[in-house]
N, C-alpha and C positions, 0 to 999 in steps of 0.2 A: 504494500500500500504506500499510497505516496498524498502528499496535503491534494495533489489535482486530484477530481473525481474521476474512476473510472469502473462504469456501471459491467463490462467484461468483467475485471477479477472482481469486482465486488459480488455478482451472480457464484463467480467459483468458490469466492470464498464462504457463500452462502450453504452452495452445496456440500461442503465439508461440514458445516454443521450440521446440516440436514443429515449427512454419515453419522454424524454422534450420534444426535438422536437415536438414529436407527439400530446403531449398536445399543445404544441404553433399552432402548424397548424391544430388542429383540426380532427386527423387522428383519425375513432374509428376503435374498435378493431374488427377482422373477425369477418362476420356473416352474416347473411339477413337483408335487410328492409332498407338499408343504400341507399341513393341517387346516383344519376352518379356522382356526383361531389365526393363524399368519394369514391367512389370506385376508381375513379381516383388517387386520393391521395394517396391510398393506393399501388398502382403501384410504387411511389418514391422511390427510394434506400435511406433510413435514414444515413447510414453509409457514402454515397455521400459528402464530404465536403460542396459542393452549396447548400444543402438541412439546413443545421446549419444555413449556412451565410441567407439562405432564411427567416427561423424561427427565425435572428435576428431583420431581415427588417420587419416583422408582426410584432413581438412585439414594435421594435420601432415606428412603425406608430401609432399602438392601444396605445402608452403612449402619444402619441402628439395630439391623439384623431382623426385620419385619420383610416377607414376603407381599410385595404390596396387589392389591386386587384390582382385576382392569377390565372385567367386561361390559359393566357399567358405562365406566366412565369411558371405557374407547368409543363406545353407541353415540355416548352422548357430544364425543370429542367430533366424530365423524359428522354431524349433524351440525354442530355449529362451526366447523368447520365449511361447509358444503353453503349454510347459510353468509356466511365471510366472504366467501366465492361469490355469491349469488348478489350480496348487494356490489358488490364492488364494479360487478358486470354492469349493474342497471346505474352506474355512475352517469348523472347529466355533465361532467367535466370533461371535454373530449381530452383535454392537455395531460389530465392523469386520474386515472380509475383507479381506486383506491377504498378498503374499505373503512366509511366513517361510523366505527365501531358505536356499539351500546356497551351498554355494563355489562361485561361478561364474568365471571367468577376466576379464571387467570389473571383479568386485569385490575378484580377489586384488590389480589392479593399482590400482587404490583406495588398495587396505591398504600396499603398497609404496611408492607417494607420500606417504601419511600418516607412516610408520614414518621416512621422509628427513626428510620437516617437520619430526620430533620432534626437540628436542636430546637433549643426554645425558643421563644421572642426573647426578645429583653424586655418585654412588661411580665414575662411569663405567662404568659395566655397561648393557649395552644394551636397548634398547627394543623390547618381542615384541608382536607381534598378527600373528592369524589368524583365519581365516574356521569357526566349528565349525557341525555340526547341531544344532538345536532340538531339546530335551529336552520331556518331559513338563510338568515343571516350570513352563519357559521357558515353554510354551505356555500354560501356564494362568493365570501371570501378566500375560503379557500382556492374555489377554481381561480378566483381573478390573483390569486398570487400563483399557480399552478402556470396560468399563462406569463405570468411574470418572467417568472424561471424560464420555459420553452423561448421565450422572446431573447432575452439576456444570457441565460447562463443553461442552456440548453444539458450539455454534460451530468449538471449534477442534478439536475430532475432526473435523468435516467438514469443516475445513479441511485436515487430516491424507490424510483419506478422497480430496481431490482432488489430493491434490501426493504422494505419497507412494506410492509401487510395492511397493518393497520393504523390509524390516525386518530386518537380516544383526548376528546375534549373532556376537559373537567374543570371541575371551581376551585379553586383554595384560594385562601388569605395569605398564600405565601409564598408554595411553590408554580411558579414559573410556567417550570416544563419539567419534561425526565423522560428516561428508557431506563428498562431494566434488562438486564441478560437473560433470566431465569424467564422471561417474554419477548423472547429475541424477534425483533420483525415489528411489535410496538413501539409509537411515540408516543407519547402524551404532552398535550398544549394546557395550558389556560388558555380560558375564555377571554380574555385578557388581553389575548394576543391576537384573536380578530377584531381588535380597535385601536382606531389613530392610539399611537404611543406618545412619547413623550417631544413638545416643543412640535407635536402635529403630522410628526412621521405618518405617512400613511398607511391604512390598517394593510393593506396587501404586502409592503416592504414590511412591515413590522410584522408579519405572520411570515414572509419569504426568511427572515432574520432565524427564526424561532424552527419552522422544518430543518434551514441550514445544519443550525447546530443542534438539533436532536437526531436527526438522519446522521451526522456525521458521528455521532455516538454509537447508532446502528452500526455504522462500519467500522467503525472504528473497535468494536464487543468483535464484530465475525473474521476481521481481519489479525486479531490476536492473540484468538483463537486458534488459527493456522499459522502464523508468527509472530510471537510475542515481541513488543516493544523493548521487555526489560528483561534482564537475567533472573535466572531463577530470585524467589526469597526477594525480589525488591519490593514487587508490587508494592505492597502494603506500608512501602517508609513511608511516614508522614512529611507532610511539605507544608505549608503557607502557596496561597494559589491566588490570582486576579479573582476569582471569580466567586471563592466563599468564605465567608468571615474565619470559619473553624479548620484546625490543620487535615487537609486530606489525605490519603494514599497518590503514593508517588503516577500508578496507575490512570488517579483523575485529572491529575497536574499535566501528562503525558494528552490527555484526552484535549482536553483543555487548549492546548497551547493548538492543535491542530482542528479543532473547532473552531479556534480569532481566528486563526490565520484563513480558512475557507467566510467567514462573516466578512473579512476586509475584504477579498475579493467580492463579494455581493455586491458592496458599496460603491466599490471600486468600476467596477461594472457599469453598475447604473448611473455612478457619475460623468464616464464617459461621454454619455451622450448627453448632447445637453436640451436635449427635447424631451427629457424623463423628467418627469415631474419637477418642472422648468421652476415654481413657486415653492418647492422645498430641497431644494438645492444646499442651502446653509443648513439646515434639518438634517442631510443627509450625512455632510460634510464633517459637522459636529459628530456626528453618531461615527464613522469611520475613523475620528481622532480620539473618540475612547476606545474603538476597537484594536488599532494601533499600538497604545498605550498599552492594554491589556496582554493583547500580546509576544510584546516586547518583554513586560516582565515575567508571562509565563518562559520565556524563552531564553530568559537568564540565569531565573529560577532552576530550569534543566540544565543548564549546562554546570551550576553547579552538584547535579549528578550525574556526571555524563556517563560516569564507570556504574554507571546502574542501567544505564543501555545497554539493549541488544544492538548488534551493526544492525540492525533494519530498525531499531528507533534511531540509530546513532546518524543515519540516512535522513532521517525525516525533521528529524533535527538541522541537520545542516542544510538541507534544504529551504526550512523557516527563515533561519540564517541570512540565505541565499536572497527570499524574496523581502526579508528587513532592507538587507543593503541597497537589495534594488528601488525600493521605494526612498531612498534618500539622494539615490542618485537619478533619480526621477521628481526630486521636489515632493514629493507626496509626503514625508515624514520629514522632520529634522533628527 
């Protein structure tokens, strides 16, 4: 993987997971002789986010030493699965079908791992998210950012288009956005983010901002998966990050710095032309010099652990590098 998007290996690297999967649930490979039970399994949409979160729940059971039970829930997995499928089909967004998921029971448990990650406020009042339905609104924003994307930065919508399943709006008083692994193929937005943002950004750049850097977390879980960033045992060193108050794993610091750096190019993007939203130009401008900003210091932050790189973080790394410099010898940054 590299900071450009590229929706080829991001598909391969998809399919590699889709192999875990398949090993964790015991799916064998086409053919004769296989039981009703495999052949059942083999019906599953792997790509399904519930199908991850499902192959997280065997494995965990098989480590506690409980044999976990599946005819159930594969029935039930294959059905909403197929239903996944079906709305995504009947999408009125020709730029990208996709589907705008409801509350499904993988992704309430999502939300419930997110809401424990979160810390506190500082008044101490607590931290709400949920899973709600797709408004009209919702929807239409999204497409009009969908075509955003296909217009300007074509690439990473179809890099979207391959790693990307589901799209699960939700409310909270706090959190943003997120993916989770354990729901690999989910994004989750606030609501939040289908409206003018801040100093008037407009609601499609400001939802174009927000797939950005949650899709690029998608690939960013399937890509390191098949090549880790970091050497064994780093993951988990704590850092100071741009982006959250409390110390994270070296892991999110890594994700991070390659999430600004595809947001700058958004901006970058659309400010090229100068017939894109001709009256929010300085709106734009502003928002790419905190991006900038952001991640410059994720990017110095890593270099002071660069022996906690894998060469293919240690790559991607210098590649950010690469497009810092370049923007200062392009006038774009000081």
């Amino acid at each position: 993987m590299r900071i450009e998007p590229d929706a080829g290996e991001a598909a391969r690297e998809s399919a590699a997971v889709q192999d875990v999967i398949r090993g964790v649930l015991g799916i064998p490979p086409s053919g004769d002789g296989t039981s009703r039970d495999e052949e059942s399994l083999r019906l599953l949409d792997l790509r399904y986010p519930g199908s991850c979160a499902w192959a997280y729940q065997v494995q965990t059971a098989r480590r506690s030493g409980h044999a976990p039970g599946q005819d159930d829930q594969l029935a039930t997995l294959i059905a909403l699965s197929e239903e996944s499928a079906e709305r995504a089909s009947k999408s009125a967004c020709a730029a990208w079908q996709v589907d705008l998921a409801p509350s499904e029971p993988h992704l309430r448990d999502s939300l419930a791992r997110a809401l424990k990650q979160t810390p506190p406020k500082a008044d101490g009042s607590p931290t709400t998210a949920q899973a709600i339905d797709w408004g009209a609104s919702e929807r239409a924003v999204l497409c009009a950012t969908a075509c955003l994307l296909a217009e300007f930065w074509p690439e990473v919508l179809a890099e979207l288009a391959a790693v990307v399943r589901q799209v699960v709006l939700m409310d909270s008083n706090r959190i943003a956005g997120f993916t989770d692994f354990t729901s690999h193929g989910a994004v989750f937005l606030n609501r939040r983010r289908f409206a003018d943002g801040e100093g008037g950004l407009p609601a499609a750049v400001h939802c174009a901002e927000a797939l950005v850097h949650e899709g690029t977390h998608n690939r960013c879980n399937g890509a390191n998966a098949v090549r880790p960033f970091l050497v064994a045992d780093a993951a988990e060193t704590l850092s100071e990050t741009p982006l959250r108050s409390d110390p994270r794993p070296l892991a999110g610091l890594f994700q991070q710095l390659v999430v600004l750096e595809r947001c700058c190019e958004l901006y970058e993007r659309l400010l090229a032309d100068e017939d894109t939203f001709p009256a929010k130009r300085e709106t734009l401008r502003v928002r790419l010099d905190q991006l900038i900003g952001q991640a410059d210091q994720a990017r110095n932050l890593l270099h002071r652990h660069r022996e906690a790189l894998s060469d293919h973080g240690c790559l991607v790394l210098d590649e950010a590098g690469a497009r810092a410099a370049l923007r200062v010898n392009d006038g774009v940054s000081a």
